[in-house]
Each structure stands twice: as structure tokens, then as C-alpha cells.
C-alpha positions, 0 to 999 in steps of 0.5 A, a space after each residue: 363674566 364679571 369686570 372684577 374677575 378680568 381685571 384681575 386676570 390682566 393685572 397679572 398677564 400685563 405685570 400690573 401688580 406690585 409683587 411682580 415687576 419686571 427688574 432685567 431687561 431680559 425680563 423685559 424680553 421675555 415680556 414681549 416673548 410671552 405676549 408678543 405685541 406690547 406698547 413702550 408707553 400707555 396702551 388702552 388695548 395693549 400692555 404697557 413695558 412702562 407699568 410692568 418695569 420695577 420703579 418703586 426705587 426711582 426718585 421722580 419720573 424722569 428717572 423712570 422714563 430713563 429706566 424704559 428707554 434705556 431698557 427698550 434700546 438695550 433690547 432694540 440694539 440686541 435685536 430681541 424685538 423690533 420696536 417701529 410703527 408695525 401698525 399704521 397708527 401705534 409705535 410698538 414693541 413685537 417680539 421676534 417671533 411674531 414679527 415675520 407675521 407683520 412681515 407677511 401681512 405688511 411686507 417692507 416697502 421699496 421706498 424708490 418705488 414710493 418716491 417714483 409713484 410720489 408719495 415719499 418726499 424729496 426729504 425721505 428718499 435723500 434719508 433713505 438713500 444716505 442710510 443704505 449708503 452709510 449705514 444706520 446714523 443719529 438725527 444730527 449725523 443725517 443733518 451734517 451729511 444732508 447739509 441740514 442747518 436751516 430752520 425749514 430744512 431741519 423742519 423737513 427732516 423731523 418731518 421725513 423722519 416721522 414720515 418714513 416710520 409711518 411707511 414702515 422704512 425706516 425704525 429705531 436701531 437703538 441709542 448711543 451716549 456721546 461724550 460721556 454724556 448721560 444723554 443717549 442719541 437716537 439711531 436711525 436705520 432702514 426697516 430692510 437693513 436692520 431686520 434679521 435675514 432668518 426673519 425675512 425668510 420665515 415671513 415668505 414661508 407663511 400663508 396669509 391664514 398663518 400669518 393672522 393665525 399666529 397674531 390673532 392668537 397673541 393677541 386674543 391671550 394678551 387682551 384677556 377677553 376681546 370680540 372679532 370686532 374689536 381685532 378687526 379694528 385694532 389690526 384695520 382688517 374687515 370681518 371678513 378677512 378674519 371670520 374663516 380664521 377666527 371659526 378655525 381657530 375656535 373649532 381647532 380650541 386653539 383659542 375659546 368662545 361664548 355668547 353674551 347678550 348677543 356679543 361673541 367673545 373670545 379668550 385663551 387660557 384659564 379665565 
């Protein structure tokens, strides 16, 4: 299958073309919906929300970048995607709907069971523990309630704060202006708190087969042509764990297969 030919194929489903860009943010929803896993940014493996947002109107790159953000916490504030470290090494964007899969897989962990097996800091449990009491809060809200002001103290919060994100406890709810300044400020919340209840019920209600059933089909749509391995890969899973699905998921036509060079490889819809 000729490079070319792909290439066209996910200009088209990642929004790369000039004539079809993404303008509204409910666009930008049903972006995400359509493909279900996207990067906020630059992606070798996923598409970029960056590269299909409409931008050709904006003087430079900072306004740009502004016009991502300010649609990414729109979305994030109105619970149209879950925007975190879902996978262990990428902060990215899922849809609603497939959420409660990554839910199953990767069920939200208790951060005072982390904290007791030690391996979350001091500074992430005093965070964690100031969330649930409070509620979802901005860096500098943490800091003042914490008794943050020195330099190391400040260092281990920016330290938690990434820590935290990558054990999946804690995401971004979104972002407010402050003092009718054009800046926005980051919210903070906890991933259990800020997940919608429906959503935490459909996760329970999956098998662990569904759950990479519902993935493994977005994702193969959204890569355009990819190969057991490289989803193994990118989702950390051996080839084992995905073999019976990927058969079933073939023998059903849910997604399609060929043989090239001795190199299984899949696809879904038209190519």
C-alpha cells in the first residue's frame, strides 16, 4: 500500500488539510469523539487538536497556542473529555466514550494506600489530602493553604504536582482568569472526584476483552494502518495480552488485515 495513498488518507481523518479545520470547540468535541484518543500537541502516533484548530487568522504562535488552550479547558471544564496522563508516558485527550475503557484497564488508584506502601511523597498525600477536603484548587491556592513560600517547598510541589499526574490522581479541571487578567490559571482536582459518576459505572460494567475491544478499534481508525505490535507498544501491553482480541476483532470484520513482507497489518474503513 503506497505511502502516498496513507498519507492522504490521515490528512483527512487527523483535520491536516487547509479546507478542513476545526473552528468551534464543539468541533473540537466531536474531534476527540470521532477519533477517541488525541494528543493536545505534536504526536508521531496520535493527532494533533493543535494542527486541526483553524489558525490561519492569528498573528504569530502565541495566539495560536492560546486559541489550543483556551479550547482544550473549555472542553475540559465542561466534561466533554478527560484531558491527564491516561497512558504512563503521554498527557492526552480522550473522549468520553472511551474513557471508562482506560478506566477498567487502569482503575484510579487509592493515593493512601500509595502513601502507606510508600511510593507517594509526603508532598503528594498533603496535595491529595487538601483536594478532597477543599475541593478542586489553582497552583497558587495549594501553595497558600499548604504554607508553601520557600524555594525547596515550592520545588516539591511542582515536583507532586507532576508526580501526582503521572499515577493518574490528580488531572486538570480546567482553567479561570483572574483579575480581568488575559492569563488563565490552572485547576487542579482529583482524577476520582472529577470523573463523572455514569462514567465510573460503565468502566465496572466492562470485561477486561471489551474494554481493549473498544481501544484497540479507535485506535486502529485513528492510526490509519498500524501492526499488533506497534499497539502493543504504544498502550505497554504484551502480545499476548492482545492476540485473542485482535483474531476476534478480525474474524468479527470489526477491523481488517493483510499480509505484507511477512508484516501483519491492520485498518478500518475505506483505505
Amino acid at each position: 500500500m503506497k505511502s502516498n495513498f496513507l498519507s492522504t488518507i490521515k490528512k483527512k481523518r487527523w483535520l491536516l488539510e487547509r479546507n478542513a479545520k476545526i473552528f468551534r470547540v464543539e468541533e473540537a468535541k466531536e474531534f476527540v469523539k470521532r477519533l477517541g484518543l488525541v494528543s493536545a500537541l505534536s504526536n508521531e502516533h496520535l493527532p494533533s487538536l493543535a494542527k486541526a484548530i483553524y489558525t490561519a487568522d492569528l498573528p504569530n504562535r502565541f495566539e495560536a497556542s492560546q486559541r489550543l488552550w483556551d479550547f482544550v479547558h473549555i472542553l475540559i471544564t465542561k466534561k466533554w473529555v478527560y484531558y491527564g496522563r491516561i497512558l504512563p508516558a503521554h498527557n492526552t485527550i480522550v473522549s468520553m466514550e472511551l474513557l471508562p475503557c482506560f478506566l477498567h484497564l487502569y482503575p484510579i488508584p487509592d493515593y493512601r494506600s500509595l502513601y502507606e506502601q510508600r511510593i507517594l511523597s509526603e508532598m503528594g498525600k498533603q496535595v491529595m489530602d487538601l483536594l478532597h477536603e477543599r475541593g478542586p484548587l489553582m497552583t497558587q491556592e495549594i501553595r497558600n493553604q499548604l504554607g508553601i513560600s520557600s524555594l525547596q517547598t515550592r520545588k516539591e510541589l511542582a515536583h507532586a504536582l507532576v508526580e501526582l499526574q503521572r499515577k493518574s490522581l490528580l488531572c486538570c479541571a480546567g482553567k479561570v482568569a483572574q483579575c480581568r487578567c488575559r492569563w488563565r490559571f490552572g485547576i487542579w482536582a482529583p482524577v476520582d472526584k472529577w470523573v463523572p459518576r455514569k462514567i465510573k459505572t460503565k468502566a465496572r460494567a466492562l470485561s477486561d476483552e471489551e474494554a481493549k475491544r473498544r481501544i484497540i478499534d479507535k485506535y486502529v481508525y485513528t492510526a490509519v494502518r498500524t501492526t499488533p505490535k506497534a499497539i502493543a507498544r504504544f498502550f505497554n501491553w504484551s502480545l499476548k495480552e492482545i492476540d485473542s482480541t485482535l483474531s476476534s476483532m478480525i474474524d468479527k470484520e470489526v477491523v481488517s488485515s493483510y499480509n505484507h513482507q511477512g508484516e501483519e497489518y491492520l485498518f478500518k474503513g475505506n483505505l
